[in-house]
N, CA, C and O atoms as a GROMACS GRO file, in nm:
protein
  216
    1UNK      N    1   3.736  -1.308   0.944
    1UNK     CA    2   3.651  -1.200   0.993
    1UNK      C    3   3.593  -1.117   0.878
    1UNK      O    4   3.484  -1.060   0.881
    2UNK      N    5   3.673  -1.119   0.786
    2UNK     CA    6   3.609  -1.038   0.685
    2UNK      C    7   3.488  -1.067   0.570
    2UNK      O    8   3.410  -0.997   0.506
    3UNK      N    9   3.516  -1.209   0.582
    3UNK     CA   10   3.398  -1.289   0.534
    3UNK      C   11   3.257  -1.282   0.640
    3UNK      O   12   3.144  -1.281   0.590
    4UNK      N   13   3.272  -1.278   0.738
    4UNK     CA   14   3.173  -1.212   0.827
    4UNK      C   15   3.104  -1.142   0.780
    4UNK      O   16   2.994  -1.152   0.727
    5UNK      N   17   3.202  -1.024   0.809
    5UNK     CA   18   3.163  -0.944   0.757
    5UNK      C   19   3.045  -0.904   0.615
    5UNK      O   20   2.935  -0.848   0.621
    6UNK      N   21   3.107  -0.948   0.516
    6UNK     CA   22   3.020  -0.962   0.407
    6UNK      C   23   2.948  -1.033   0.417
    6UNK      O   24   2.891  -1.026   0.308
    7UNK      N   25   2.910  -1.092   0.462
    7UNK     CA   26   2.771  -1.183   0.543
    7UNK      C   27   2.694  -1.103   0.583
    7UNK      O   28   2.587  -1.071   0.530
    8UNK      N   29   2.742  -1.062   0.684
    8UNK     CA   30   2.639  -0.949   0.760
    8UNK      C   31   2.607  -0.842   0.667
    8UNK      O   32   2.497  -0.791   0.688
    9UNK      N   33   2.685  -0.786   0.554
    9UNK     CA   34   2.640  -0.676   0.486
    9UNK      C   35   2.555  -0.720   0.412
    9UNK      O   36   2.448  -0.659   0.419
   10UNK      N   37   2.561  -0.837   0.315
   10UNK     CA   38   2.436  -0.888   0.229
   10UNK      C   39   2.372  -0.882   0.345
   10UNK      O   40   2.332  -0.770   0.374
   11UNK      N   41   2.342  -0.992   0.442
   11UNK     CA   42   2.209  -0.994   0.511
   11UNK      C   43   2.142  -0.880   0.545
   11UNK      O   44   2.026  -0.914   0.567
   12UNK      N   45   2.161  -0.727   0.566
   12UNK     CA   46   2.126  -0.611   0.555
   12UNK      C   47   2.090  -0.567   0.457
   12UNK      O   48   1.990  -0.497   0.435
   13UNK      N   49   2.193  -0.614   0.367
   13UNK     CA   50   2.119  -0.539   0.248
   13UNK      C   51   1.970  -0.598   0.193
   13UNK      O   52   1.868  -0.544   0.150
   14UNK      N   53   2.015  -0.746   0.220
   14UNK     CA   54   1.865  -0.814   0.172
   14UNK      C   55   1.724  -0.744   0.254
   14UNK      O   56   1.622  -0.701   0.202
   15UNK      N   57   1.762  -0.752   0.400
   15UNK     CA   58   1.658  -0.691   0.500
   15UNK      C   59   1.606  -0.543   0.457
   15UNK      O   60   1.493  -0.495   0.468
   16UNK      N   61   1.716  -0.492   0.408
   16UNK     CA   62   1.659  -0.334   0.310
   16UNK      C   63   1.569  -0.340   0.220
   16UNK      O   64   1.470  -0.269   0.203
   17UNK      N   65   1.630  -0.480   0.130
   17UNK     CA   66   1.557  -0.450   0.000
   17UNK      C   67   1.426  -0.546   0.064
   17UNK      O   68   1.359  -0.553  -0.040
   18UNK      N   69   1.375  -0.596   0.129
   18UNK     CA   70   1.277  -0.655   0.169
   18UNK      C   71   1.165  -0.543   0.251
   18UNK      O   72   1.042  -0.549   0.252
   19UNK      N   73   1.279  -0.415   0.335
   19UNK     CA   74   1.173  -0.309   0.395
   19UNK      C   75   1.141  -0.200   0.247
   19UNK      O   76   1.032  -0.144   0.253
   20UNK      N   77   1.193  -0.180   0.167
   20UNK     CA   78   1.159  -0.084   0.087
   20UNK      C   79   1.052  -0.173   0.007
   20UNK      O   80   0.967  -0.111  -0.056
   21UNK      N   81   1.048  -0.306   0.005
   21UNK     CA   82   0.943  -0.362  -0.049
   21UNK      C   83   0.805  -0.374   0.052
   21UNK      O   84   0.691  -0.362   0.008
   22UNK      N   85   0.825  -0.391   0.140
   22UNK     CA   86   0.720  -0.413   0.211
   22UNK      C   87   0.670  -0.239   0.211
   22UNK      O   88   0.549  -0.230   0.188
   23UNK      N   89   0.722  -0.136   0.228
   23UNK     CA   90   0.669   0.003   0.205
   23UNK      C   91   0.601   0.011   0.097
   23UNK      O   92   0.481   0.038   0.101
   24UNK      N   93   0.674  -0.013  -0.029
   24UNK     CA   94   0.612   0.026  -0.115
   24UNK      C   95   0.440  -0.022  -0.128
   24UNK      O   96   0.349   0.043  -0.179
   25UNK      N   97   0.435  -0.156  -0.064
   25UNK     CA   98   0.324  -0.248  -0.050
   25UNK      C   99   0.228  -0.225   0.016
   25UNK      O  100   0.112  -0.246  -0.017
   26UNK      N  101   0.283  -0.162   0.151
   26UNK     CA  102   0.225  -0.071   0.195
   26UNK      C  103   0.110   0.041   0.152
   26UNK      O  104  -0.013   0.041   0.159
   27UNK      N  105   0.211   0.138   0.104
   27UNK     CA  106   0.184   0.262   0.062
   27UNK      C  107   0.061   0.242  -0.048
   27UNK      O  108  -0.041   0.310  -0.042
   28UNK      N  109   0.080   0.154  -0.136
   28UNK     CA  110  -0.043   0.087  -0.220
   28UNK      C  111  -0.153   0.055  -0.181
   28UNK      O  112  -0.262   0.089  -0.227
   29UNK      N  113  -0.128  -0.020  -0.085
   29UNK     CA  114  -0.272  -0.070   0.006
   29UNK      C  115  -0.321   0.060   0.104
   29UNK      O  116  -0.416   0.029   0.176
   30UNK      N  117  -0.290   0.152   0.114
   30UNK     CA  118  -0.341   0.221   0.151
   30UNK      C  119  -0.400   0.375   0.092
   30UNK      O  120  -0.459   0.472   0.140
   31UNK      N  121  -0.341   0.329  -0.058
   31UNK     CA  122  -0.421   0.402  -0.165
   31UNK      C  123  -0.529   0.325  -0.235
   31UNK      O  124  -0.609   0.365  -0.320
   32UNK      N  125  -0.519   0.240  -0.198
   32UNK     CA  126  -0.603   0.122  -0.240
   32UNK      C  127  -0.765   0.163  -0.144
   32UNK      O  128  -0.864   0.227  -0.178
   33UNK      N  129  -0.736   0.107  -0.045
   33UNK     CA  130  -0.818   0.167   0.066
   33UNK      C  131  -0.889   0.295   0.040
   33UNK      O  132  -1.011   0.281   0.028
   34UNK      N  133  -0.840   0.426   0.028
   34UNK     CA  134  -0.859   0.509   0.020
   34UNK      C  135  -0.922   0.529  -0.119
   34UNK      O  136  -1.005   0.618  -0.101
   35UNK      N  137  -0.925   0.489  -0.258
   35UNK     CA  138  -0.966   0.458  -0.361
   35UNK      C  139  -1.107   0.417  -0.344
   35UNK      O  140  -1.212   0.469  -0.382
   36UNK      N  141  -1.079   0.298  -0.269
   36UNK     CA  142  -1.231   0.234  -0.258
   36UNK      C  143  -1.345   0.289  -0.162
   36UNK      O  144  -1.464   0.260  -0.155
   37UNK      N  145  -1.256   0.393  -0.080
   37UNK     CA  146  -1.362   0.449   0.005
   37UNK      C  147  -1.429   0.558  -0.102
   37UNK      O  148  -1.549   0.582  -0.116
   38UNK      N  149  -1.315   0.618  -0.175
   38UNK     CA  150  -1.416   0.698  -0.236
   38UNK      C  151  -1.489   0.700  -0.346
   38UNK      O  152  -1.561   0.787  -0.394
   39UNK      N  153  -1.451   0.553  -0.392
   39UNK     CA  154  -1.590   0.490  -0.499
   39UNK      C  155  -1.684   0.504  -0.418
   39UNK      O  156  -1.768   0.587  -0.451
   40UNK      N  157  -1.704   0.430  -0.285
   40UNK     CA  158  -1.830   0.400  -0.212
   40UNK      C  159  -1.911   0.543  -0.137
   40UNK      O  160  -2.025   0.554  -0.089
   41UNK      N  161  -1.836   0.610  -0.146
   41UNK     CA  162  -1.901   0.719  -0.131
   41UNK      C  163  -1.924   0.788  -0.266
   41UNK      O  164  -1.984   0.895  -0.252
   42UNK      N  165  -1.899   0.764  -0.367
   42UNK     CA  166  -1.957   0.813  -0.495
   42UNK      C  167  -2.071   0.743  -0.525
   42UNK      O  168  -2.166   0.795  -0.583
   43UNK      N  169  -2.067   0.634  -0.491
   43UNK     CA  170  -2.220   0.536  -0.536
   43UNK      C  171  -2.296   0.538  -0.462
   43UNK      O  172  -2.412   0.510  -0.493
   44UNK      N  173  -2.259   0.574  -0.327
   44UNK     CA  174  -2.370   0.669  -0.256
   44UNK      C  175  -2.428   0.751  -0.306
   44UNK      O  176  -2.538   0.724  -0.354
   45UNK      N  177  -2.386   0.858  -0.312
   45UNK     CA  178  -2.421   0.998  -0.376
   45UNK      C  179  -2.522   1.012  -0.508
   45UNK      O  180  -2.630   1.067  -0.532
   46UNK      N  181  -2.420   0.928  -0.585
   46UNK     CA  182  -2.498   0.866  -0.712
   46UNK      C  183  -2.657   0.789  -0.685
   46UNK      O  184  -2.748   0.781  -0.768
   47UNK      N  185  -2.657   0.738  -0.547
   47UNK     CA  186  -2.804   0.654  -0.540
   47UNK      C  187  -2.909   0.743  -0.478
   47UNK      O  188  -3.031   0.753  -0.493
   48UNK      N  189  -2.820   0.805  -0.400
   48UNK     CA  190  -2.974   0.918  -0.325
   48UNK      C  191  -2.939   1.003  -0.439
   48UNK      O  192  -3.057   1.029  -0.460
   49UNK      N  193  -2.877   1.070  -0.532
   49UNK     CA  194  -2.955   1.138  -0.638
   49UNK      C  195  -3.014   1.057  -0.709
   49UNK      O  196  -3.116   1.118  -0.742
   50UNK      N  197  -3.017   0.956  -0.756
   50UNK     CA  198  -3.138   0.884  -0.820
   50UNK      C  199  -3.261   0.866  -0.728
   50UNK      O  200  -3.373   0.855  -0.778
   51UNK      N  201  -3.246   0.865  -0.637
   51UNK     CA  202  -3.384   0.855  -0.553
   51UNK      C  203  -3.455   0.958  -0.538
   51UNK      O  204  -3.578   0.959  -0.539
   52UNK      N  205  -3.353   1.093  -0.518
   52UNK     CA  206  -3.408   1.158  -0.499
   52UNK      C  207  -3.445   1.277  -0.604
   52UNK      O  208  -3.479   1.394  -0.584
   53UNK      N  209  -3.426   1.206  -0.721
   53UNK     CA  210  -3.485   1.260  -0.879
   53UNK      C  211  -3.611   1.220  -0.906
   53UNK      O  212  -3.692   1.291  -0.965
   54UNK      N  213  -3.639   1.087  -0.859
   54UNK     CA  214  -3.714   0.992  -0.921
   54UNK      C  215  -3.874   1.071  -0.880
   54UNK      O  216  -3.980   1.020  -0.916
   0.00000   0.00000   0.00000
């Protein structure tokens, strides 16, 4: 039973270290996202002031 046991605790622990990875992966891609939105709204900005210099 106690070997079970430690079975089941690695397999948790692995499932941990697999959710704190998938968060972190997460959390990236959604600075990621957010990064690129606000390039694209900078190169916006950037194009109607050139247009609207010109």
């Amino acid at each position: 039973m106690d070997e079970l046991q430690k079975i089941i605790k690695s397999i948790c622990d692995d499932f941990a270290d697999i959710n704190a990875l998938l968060v972190a992966r997460s959390r990236e891609l959604d600075r990621r996202e957010l990064f690129d939105k606000e390039i694209e709204t900078e190169i916006k900005n950037i194009k109607k002031n050139s247009h609207e210099n010109s």
